[in-house]
Backbone as a ProteinNet text record, in pm:
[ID]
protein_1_A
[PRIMARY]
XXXXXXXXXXXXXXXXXXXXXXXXXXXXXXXXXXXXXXXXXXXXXXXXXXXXXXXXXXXXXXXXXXXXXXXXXXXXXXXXXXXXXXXXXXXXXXXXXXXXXXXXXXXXXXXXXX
[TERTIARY]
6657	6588.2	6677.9	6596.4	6706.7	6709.2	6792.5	6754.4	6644.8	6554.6	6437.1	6350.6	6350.1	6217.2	6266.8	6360.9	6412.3	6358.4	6377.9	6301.9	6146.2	6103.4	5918.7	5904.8	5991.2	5964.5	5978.4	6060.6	6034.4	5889	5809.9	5677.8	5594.2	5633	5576.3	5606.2	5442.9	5452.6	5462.5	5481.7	5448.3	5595	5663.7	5793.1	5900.9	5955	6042	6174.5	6150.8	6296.5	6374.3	6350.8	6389.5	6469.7	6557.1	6617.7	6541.1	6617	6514.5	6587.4	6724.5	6801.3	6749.5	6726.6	6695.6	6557.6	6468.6	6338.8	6317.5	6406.8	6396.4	6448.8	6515.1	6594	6461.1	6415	6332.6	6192.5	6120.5	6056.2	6092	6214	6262.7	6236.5	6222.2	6204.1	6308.5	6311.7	6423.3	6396.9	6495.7	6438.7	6363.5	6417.8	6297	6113.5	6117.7	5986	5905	6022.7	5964.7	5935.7	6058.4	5990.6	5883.5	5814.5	5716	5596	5578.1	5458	5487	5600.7	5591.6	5502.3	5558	5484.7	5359.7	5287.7	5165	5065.7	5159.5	5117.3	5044.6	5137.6	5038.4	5108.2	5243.9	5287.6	5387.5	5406.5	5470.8	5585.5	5742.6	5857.5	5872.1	5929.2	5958.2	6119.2	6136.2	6282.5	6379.2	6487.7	6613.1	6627	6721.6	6816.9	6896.8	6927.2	7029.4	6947.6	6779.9	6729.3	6679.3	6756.6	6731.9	6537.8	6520.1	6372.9	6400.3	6323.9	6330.4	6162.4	6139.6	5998.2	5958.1	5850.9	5786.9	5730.6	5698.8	5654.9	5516.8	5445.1	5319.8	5339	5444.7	5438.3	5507.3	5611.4	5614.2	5528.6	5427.9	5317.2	5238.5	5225.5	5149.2	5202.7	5314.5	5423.8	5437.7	5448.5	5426.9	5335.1	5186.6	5047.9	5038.8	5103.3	5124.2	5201	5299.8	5370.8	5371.9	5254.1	5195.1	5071.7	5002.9	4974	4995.5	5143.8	5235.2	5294.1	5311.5	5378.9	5287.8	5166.6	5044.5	4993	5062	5050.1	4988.6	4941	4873.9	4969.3	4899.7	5022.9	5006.4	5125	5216.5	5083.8	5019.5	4926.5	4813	4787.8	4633.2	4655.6	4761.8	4802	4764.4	4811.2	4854.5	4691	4646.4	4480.7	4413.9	4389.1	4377.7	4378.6	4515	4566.7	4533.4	4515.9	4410.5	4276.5	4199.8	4071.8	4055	4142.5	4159.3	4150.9	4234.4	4291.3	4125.7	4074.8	3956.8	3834	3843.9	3695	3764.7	3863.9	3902.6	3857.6	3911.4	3882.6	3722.2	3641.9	3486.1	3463.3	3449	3430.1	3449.8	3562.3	3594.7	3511.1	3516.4	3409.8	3273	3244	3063.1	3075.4	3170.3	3141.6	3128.3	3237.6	3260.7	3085.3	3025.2	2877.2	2765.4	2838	2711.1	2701.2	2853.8	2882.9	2812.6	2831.3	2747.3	2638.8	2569	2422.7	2355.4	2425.2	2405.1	2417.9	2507	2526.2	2428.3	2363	2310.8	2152.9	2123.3	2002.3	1880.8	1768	1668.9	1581	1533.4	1416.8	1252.5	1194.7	1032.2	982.3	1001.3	977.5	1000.1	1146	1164.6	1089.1	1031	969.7	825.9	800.5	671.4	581
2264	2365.3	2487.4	2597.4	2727.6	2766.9	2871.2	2942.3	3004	3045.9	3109.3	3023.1	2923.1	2808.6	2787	2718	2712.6	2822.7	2934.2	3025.2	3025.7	2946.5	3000.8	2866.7	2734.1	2675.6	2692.6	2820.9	2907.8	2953.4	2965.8	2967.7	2864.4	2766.4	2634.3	2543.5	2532.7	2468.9	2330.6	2253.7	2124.5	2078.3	2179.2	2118.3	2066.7	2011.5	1940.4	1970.1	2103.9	2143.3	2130.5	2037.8	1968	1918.5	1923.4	1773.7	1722.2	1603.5	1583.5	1629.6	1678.8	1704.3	1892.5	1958.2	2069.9	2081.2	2032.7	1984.6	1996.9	1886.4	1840.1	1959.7	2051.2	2160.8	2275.8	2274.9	2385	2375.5	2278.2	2201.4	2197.1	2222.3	2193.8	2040.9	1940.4	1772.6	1713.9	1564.8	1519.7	1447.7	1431	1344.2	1167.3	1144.4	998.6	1040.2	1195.4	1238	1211.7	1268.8	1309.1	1150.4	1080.8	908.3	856.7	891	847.4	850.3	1001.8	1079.4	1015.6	997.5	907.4	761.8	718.9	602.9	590.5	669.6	676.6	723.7	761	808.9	956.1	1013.9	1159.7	1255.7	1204.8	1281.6	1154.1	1165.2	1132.9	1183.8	1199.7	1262.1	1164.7	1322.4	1252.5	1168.2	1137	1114	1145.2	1157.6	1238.9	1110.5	1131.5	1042.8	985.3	1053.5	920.2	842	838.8	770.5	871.8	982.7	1084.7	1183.6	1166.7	1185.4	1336.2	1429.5	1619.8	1565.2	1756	1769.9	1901.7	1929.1	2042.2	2179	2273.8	2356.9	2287.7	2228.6	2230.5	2055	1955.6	1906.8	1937.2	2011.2	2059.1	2167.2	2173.2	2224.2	2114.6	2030.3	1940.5	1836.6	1848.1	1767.6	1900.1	1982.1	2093.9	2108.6	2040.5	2059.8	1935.3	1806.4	1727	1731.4	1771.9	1800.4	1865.4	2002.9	2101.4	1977.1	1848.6	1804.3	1655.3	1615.1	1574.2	1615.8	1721.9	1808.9	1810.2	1866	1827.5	1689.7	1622.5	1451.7	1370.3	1409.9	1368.9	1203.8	1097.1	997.5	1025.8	1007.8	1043.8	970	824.7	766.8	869	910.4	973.5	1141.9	1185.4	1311	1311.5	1202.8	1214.9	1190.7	1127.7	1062.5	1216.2	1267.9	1400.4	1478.1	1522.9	1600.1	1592.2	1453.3	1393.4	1460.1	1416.9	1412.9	1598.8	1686.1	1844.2	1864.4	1797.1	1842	1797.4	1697.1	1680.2	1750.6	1771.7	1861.5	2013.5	2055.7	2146.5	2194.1	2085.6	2026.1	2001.6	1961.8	1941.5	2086.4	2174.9	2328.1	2375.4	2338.5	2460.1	2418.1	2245.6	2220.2	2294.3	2286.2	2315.8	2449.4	2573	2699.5	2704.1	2657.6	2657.7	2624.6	2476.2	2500.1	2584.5	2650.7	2752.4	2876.7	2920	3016.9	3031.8	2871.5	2804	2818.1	2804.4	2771.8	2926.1	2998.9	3142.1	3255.8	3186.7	3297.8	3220.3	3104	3047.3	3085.8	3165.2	3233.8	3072.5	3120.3	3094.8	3052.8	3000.6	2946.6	2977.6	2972	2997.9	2903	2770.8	2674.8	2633	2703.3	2744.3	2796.4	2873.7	3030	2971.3	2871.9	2804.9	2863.2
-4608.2	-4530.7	-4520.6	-4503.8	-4501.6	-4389.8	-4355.9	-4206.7	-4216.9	-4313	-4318.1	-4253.3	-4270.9	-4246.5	-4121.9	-4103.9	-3957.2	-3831.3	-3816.3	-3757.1	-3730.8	-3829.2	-3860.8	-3741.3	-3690.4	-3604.8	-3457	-3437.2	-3299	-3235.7	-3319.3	-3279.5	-3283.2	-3314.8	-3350.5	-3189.4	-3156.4	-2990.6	-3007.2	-3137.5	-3171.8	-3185.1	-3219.8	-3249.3	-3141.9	-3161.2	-3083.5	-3036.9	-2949.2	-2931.6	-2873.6	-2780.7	-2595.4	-2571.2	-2514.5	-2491.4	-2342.4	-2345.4	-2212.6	-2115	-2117.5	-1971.7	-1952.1	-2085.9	-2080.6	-2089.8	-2098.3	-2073.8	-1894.4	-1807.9	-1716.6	-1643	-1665.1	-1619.4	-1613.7	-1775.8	-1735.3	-1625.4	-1617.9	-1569.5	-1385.5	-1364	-1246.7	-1211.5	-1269.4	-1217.6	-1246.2	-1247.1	-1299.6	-1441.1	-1466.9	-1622.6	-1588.1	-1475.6	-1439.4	-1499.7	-1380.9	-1412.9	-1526.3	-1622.7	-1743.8	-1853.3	-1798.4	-1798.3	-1792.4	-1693.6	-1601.1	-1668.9	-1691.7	-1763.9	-1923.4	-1996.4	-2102.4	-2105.3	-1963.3	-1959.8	-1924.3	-1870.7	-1824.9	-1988.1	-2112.3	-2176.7	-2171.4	-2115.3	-2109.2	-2218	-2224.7	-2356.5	-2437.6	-2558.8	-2616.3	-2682.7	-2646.8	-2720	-2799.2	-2931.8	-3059.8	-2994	-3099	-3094.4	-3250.5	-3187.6	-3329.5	-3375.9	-3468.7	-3520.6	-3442.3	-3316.2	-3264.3	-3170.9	-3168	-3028.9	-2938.5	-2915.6	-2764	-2762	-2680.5	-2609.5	-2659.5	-2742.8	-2767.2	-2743.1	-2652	-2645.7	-2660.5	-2734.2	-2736.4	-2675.5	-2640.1	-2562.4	-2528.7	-2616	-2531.4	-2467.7	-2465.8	-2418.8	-2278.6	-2246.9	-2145.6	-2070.2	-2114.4	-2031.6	-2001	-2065.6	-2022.5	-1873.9	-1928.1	-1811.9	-1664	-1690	-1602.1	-1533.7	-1600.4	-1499.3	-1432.1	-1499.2	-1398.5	-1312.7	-1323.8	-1199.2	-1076.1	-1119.9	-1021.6	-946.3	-1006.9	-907.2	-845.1	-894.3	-778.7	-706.6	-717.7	-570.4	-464.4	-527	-462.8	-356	-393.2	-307.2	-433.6	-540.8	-649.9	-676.4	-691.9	-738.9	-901.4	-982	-1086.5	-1199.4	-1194.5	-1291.6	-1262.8	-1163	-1155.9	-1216.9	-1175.6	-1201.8	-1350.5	-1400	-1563.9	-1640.8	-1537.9	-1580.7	-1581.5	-1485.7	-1483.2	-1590.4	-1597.7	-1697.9	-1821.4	-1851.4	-1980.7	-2007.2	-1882	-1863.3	-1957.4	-1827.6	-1801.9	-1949.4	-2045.3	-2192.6	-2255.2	-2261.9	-2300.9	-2324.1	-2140.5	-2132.7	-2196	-2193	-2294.6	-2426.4	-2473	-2646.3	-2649.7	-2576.2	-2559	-2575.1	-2472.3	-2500.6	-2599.6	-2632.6	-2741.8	-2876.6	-2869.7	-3035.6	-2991	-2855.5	-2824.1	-2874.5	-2841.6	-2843.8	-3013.2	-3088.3	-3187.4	-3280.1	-3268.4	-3305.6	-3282.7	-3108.8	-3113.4	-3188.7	-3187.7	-3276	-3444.1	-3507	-3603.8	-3635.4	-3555.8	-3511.8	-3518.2	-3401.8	-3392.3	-3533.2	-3620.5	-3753.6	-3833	-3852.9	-3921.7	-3952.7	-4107.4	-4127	-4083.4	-4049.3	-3985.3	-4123	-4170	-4283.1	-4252.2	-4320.2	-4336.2	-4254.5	-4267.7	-4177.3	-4039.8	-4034.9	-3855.1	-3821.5	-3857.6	-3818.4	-3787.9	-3885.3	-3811.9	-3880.8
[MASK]
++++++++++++++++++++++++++++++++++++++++++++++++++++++++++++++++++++++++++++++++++++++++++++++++++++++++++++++++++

């Protein structure tokens, strides 16, 4: 890899740039936290070569909206259930807009027309 390519993964929210203590830093939690939400499955860190937990920008957003509602009184499994759900009905919208958009450019036939 060159330093050219290397760079083009600064914009890349998938990539894995984390550690978990600087993860847990930016985040303001502790790294248990960031345990937790592993285990509940709400995110999954890759791991390096030596074993150690690196995480992504958009997985620390994801870990970030759970956390905005455990502070909340939210308990940590439901928070994360949530946060799931939240990412879903997301991803639902965006395919719906996406067919109507479809649907909407899509010429009309003799037979529609009735």
């Amino acid at each position: 890899m060159t330093a050219d390519d290397s760079f083009g993964r600064l914009d890349d929210d998938d990539y894995p740039a984390y550690t978990m203590g600087r993860a847990a830093e930016m985040l303001g939690t502790t790294q248990g936290f960031l345990r937790a939400v592993g285990e509940a499955r709400l995110i999954t860190p890759l791991r390096s070569a030596g074993g150690h937990r690196r995480y992504s920008r958009y997985q620390l957003r994801i870990a970030a909206r759970a956390r905005e509602l455990v502070d909340d009184g939210t308990p940590i499994e439901a928070a994360c259930r949530i946060v799931i759900l939240e990412d879903q009905l997301e991803e639902a919208q965006r395919i719906n807009a996406e067919y109507r958009r479809t649907a909407e450019s899509a010429p009309t036939t003799a037979a529609e027309d009735g």
